[in-house]
N, CA, C and O atoms as a MOPAC input file, in Angstrom:
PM7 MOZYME 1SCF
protein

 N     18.69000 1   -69.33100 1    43.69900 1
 C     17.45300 1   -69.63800 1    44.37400 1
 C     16.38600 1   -68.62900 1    43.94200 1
 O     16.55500 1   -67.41400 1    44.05000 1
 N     15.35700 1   -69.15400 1    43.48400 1
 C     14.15300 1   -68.19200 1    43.32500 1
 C     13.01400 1   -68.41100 1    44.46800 1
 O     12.74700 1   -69.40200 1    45.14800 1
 N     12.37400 1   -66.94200 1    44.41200 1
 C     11.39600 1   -67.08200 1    45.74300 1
 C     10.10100 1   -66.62300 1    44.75300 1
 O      9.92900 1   -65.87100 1    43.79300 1
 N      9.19400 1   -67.66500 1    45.69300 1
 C      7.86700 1   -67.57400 1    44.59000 1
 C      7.47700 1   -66.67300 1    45.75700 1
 O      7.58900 1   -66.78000 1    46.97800 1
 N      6.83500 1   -65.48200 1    44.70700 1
 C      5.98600 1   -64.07200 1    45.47600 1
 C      4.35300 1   -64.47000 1    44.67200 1
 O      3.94500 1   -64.45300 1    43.51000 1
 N      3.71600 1   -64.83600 1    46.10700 1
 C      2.45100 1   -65.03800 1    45.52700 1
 C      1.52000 1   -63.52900 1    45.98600 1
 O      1.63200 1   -62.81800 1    46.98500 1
 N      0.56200 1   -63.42000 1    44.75400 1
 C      0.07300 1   -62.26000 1    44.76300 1
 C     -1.56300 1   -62.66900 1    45.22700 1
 O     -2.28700 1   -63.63300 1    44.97800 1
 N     -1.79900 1   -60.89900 1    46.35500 1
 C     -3.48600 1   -60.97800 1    46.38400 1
 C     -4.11000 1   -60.05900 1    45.58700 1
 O     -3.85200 1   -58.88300 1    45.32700 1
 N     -5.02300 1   -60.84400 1    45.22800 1
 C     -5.91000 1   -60.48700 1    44.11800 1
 C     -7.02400 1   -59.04100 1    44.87200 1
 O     -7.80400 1   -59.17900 1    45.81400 1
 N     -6.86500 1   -58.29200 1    44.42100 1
 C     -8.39100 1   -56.92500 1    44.79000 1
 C     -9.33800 1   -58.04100 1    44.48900 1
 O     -9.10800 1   -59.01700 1    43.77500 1
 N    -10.83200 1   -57.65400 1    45.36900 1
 C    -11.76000 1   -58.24200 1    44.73700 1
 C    -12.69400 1   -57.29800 1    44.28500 1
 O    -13.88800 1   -57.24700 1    44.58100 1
 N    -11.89800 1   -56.36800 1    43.35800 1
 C    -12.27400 1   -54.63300 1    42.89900 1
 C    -12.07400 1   -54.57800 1    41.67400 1
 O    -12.45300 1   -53.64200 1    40.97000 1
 N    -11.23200 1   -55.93400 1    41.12800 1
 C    -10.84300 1   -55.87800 1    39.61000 1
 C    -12.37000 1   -56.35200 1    38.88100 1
 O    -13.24800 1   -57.15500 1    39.19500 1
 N    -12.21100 1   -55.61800 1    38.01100 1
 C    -13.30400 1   -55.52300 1    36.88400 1
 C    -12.85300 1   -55.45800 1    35.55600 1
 O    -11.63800 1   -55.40600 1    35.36500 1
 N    -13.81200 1   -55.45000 1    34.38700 1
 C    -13.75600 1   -54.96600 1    33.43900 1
 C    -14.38200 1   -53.96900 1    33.03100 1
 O    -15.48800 1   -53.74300 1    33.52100 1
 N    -13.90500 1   -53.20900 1    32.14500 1
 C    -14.42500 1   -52.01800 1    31.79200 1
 C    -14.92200 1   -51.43600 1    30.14400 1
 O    -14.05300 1   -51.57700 1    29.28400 1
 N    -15.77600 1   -51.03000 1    29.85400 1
 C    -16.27000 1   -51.07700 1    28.23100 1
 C    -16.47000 1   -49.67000 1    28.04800 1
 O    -16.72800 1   -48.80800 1    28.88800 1
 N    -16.32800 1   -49.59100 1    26.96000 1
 C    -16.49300 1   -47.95000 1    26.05900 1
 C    -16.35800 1   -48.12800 1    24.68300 1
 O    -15.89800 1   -49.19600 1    24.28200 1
 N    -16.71200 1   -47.18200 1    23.82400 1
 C    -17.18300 1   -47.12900 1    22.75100 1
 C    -16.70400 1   -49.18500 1    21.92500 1
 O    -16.22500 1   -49.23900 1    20.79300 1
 N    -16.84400 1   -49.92000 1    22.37300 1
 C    -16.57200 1   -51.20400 1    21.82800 1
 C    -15.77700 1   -51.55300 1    21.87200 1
 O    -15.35800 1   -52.33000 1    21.01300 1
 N    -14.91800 1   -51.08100 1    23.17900 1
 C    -13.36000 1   -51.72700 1    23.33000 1
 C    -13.69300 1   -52.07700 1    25.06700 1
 O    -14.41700 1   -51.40700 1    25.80200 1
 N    -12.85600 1   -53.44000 1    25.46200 1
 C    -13.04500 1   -53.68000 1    26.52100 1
 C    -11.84000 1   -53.61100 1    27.26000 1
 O    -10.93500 1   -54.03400 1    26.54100 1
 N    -11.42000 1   -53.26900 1    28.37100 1
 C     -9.90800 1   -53.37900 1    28.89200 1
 C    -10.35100 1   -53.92200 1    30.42400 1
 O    -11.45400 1   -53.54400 1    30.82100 1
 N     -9.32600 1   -55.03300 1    31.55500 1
 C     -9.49400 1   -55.52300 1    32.39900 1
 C     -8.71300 1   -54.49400 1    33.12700 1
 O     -7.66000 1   -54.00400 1    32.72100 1
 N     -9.38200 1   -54.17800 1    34.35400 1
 C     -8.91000 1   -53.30000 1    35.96500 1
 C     -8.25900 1   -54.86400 1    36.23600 1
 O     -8.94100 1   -55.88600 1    36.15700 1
 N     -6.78800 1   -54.83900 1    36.57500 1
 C     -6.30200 1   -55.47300 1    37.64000 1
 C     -5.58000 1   -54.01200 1    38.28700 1
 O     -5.01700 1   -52.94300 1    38.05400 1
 N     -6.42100 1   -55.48900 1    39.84500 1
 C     -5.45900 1   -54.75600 1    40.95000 1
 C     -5.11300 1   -55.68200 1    41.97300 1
 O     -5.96800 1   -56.43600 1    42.43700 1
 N     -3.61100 1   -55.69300 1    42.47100 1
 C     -2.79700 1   -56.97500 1    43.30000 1
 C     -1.91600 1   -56.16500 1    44.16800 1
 O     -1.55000 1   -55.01100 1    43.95000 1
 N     -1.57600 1   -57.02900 1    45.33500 1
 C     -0.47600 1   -56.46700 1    45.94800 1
 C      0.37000 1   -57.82400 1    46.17800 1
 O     -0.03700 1   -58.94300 1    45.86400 1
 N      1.65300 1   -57.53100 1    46.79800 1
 C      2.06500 1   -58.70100 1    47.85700 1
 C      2.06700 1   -58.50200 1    49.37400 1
 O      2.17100 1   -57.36300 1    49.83200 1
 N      1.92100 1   -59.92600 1    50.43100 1
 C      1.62700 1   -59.25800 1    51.61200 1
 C      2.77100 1   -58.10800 1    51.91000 1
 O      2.66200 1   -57.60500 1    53.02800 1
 N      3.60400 1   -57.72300 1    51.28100 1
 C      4.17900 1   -56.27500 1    52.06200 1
 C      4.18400 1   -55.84800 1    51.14300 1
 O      5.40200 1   -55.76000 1    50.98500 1
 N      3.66700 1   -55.36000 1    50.08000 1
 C      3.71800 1   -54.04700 1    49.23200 1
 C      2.36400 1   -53.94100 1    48.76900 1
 O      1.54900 1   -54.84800 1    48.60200 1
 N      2.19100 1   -52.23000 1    48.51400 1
 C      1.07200 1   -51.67100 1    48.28800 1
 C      0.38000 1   -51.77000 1    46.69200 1
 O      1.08300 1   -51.98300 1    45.70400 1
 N     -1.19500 1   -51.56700 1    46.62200 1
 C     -1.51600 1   -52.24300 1    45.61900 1
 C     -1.10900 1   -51.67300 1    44.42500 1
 O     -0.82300 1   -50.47600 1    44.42100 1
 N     -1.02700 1   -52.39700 1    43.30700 1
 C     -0.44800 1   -51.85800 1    42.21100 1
 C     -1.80800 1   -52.29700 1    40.82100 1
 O     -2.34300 1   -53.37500 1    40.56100 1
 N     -1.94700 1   -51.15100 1    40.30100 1
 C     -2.92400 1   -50.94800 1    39.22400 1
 C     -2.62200 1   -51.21400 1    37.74000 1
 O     -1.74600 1   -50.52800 1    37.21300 1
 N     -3.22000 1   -52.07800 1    37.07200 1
 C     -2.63200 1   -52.43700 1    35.76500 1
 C     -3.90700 1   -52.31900 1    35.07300 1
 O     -4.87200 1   -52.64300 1    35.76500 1
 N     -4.17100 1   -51.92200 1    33.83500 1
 C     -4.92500 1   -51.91700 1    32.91400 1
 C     -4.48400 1   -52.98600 1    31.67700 1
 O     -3.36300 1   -52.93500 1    31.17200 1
 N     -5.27100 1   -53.73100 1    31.35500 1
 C     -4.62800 1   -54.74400 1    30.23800 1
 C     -6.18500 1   -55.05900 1    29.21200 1
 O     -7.31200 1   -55.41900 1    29.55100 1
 N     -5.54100 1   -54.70300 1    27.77700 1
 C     -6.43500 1   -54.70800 1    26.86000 1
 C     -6.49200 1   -56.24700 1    26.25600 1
 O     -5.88400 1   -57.21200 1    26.71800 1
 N     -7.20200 1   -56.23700 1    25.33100 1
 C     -7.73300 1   -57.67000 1    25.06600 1
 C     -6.69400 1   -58.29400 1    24.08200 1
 O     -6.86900 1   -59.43200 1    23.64500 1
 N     -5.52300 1   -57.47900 1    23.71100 1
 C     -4.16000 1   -57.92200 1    22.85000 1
 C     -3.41500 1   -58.09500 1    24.08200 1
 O     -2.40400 1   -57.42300 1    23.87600 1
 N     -3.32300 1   -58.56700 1    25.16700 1
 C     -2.70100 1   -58.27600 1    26.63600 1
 C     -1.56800 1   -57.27300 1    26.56700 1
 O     -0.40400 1   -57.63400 1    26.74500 1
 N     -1.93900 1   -55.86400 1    26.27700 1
 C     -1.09000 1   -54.91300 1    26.16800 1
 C     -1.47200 1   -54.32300 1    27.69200 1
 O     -2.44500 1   -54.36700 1    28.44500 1
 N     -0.23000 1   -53.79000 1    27.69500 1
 C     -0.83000 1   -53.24700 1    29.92500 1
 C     -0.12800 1   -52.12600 1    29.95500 1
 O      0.92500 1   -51.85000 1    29.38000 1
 N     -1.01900 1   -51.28100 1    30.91900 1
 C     -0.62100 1   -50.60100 1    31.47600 1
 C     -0.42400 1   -50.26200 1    32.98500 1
 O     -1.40800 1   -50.59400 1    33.64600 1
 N      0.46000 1   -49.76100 1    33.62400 1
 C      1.30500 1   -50.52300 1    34.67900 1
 C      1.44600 1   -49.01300 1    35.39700 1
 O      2.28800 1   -48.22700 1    34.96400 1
 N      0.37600 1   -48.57300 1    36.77100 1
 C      1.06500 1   -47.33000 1    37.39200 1
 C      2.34900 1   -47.74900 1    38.24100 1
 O      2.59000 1   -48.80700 1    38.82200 1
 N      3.09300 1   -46.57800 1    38.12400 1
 C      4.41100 1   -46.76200 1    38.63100 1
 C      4.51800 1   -46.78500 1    40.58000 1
 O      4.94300 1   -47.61200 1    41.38600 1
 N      3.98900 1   -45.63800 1    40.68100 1
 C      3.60300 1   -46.07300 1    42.46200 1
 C      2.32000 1   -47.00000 1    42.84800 1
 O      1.62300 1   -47.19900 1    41.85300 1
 N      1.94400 1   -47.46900 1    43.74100 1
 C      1.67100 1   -48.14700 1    45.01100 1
 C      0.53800 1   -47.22300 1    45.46000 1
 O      0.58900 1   -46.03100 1    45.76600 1
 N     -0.56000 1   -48.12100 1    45.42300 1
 C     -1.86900 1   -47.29000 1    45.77500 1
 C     -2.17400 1   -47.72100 1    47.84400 1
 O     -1.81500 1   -48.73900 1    48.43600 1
 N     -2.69600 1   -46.87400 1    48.24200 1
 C     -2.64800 1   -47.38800 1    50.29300 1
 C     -3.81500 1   -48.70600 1    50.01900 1
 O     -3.66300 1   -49.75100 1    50.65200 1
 N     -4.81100 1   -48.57900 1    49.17000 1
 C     -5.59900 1   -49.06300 1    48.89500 1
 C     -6.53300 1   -49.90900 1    48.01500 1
 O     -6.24000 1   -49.24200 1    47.02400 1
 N     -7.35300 1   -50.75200 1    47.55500 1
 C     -7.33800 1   -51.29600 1    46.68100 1
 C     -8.72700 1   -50.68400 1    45.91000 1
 O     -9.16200 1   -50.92200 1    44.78300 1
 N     -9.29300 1   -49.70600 1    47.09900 1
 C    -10.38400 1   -48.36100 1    46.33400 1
 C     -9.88700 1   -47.32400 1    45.55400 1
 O    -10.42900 1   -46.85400 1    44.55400 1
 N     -8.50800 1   -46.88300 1    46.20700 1
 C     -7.89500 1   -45.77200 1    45.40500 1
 C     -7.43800 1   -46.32500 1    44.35300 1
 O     -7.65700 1   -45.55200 1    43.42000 1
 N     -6.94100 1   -47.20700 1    44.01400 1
 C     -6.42200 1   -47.92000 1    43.18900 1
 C     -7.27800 1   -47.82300 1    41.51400 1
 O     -7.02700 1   -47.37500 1    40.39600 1
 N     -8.60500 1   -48.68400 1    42.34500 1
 C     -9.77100 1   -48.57600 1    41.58800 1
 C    -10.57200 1   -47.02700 1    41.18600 1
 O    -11.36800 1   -46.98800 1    40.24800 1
 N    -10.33900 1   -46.13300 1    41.78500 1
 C    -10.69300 1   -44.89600 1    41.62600 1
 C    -10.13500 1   -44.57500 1    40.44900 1
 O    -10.72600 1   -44.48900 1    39.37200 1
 N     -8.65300 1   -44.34300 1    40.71800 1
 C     -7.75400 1   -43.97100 1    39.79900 1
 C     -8.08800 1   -44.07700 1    38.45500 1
 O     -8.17000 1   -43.17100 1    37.62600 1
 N     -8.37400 1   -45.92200 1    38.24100 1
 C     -8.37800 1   -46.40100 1    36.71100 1
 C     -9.57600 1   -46.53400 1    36.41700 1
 O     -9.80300 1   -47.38100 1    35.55400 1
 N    -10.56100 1   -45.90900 1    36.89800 1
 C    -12.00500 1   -45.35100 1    36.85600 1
 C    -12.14700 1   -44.07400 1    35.85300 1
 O    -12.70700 1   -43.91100 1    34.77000 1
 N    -11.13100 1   -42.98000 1    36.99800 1
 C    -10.54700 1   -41.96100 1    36.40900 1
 C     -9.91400 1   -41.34300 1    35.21700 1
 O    -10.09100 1   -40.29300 1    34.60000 1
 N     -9.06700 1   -42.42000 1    35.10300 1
 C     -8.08600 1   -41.94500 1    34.26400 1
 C     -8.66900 1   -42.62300 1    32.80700 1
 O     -8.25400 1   -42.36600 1    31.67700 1
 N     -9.91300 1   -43.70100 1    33.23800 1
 C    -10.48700 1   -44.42800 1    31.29200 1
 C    -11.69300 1   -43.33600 1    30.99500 1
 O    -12.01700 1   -43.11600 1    29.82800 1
 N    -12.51200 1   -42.48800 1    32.37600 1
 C    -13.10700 1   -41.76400 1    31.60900 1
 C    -12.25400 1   -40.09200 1    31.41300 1
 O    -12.89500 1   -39.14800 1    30.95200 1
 N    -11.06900 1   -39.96500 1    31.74700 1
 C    -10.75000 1   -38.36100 1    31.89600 1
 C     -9.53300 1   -38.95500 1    29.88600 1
 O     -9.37300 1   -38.17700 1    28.94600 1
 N     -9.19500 1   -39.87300 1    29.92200 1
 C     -8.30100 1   -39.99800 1    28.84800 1
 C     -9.11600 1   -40.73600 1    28.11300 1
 O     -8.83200 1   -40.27700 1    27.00600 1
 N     -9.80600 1   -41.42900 1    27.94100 1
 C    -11.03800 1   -42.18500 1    26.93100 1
 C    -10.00500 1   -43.79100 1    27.20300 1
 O     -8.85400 1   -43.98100 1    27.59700 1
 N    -11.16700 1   -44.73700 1    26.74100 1
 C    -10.42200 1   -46.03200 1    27.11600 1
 C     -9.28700 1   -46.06800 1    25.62300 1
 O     -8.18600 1   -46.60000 1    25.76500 1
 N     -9.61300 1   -45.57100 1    24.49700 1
 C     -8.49500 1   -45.51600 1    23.49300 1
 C     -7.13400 1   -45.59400 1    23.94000 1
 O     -6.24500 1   -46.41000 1    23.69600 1
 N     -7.18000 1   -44.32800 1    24.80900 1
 C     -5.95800 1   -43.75500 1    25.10500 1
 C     -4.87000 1   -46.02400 1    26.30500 1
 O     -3.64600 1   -46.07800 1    26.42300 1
 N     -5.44500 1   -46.77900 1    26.63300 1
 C     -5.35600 1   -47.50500 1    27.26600 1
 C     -5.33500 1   -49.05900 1    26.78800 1
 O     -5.11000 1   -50.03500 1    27.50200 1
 N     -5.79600 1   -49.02800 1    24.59900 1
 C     -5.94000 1   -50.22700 1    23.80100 1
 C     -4.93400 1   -49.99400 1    23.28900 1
 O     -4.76300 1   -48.80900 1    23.00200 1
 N     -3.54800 1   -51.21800 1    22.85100 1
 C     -3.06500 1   -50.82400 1    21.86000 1
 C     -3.16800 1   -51.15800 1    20.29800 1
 O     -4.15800 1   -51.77300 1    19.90300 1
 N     -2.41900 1   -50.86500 1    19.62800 1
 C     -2.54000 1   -51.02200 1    18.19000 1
 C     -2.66000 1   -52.42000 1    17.49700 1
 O     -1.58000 1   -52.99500 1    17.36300 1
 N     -3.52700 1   -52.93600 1    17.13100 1
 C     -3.85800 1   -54.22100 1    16.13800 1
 C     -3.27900 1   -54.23700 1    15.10300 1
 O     -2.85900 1   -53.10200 1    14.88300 1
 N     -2.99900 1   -54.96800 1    14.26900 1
 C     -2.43000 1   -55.70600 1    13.21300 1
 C     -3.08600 1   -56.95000 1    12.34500 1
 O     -2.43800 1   -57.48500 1    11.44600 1

C-alpha cells in the first residue's frame, strides 16, 4: 500500500539570480513535518537541507544566506 503525502507549498518560494545563473528557493512541508529547503538549478540539480526549518521565513532566510555568503556558483551544477 502506498500513501500519497501531499505537500504545502511556502508562498516564500522564489527565484533567485546572480552573476547569470538562476536557481529556484523551494520551500514545502507536510501537515506534520517542518519546512524543508531545497535549492534547484535550471539542470534540476538540488540542493536539499538536511534538518527542518520551525518556519517557512527561516527557511527562506537561510537560502538567502547561504547564495549570498557561498555565491550562487557554489549551488549550479556542472553542464555538459
Amino acid at each position: 500500500m502506498t500513501d500519497n503525502v501531499e505537500y504545502i507549498q511556502s508562498p516564500l518560494c522564489q527565484q533567485y539570480s546572480d552573476s547569470g545563473q538562476t536557481v529556484d528557493i523551494d520551500i514545502y512541508r507536510t501537515e506534520d513535518s517542518g519546512w524543508i529547503l531545497e535549492i534547484v538549478d535550471s539542470g534540476n540539480n538540488s540542493t536539499v537541507w538536511e534538518d527542518p526549518f520551525e518556519t517557512d521565513q527561516d527557511a527562506l532566510d537561510e537560502a538567502l544566506d547561504a547564495l549570498k555568503q557561498e555565491g550562487i556558483e557554489a549551488f549550479v551544477g556542472t553542464f555538459e
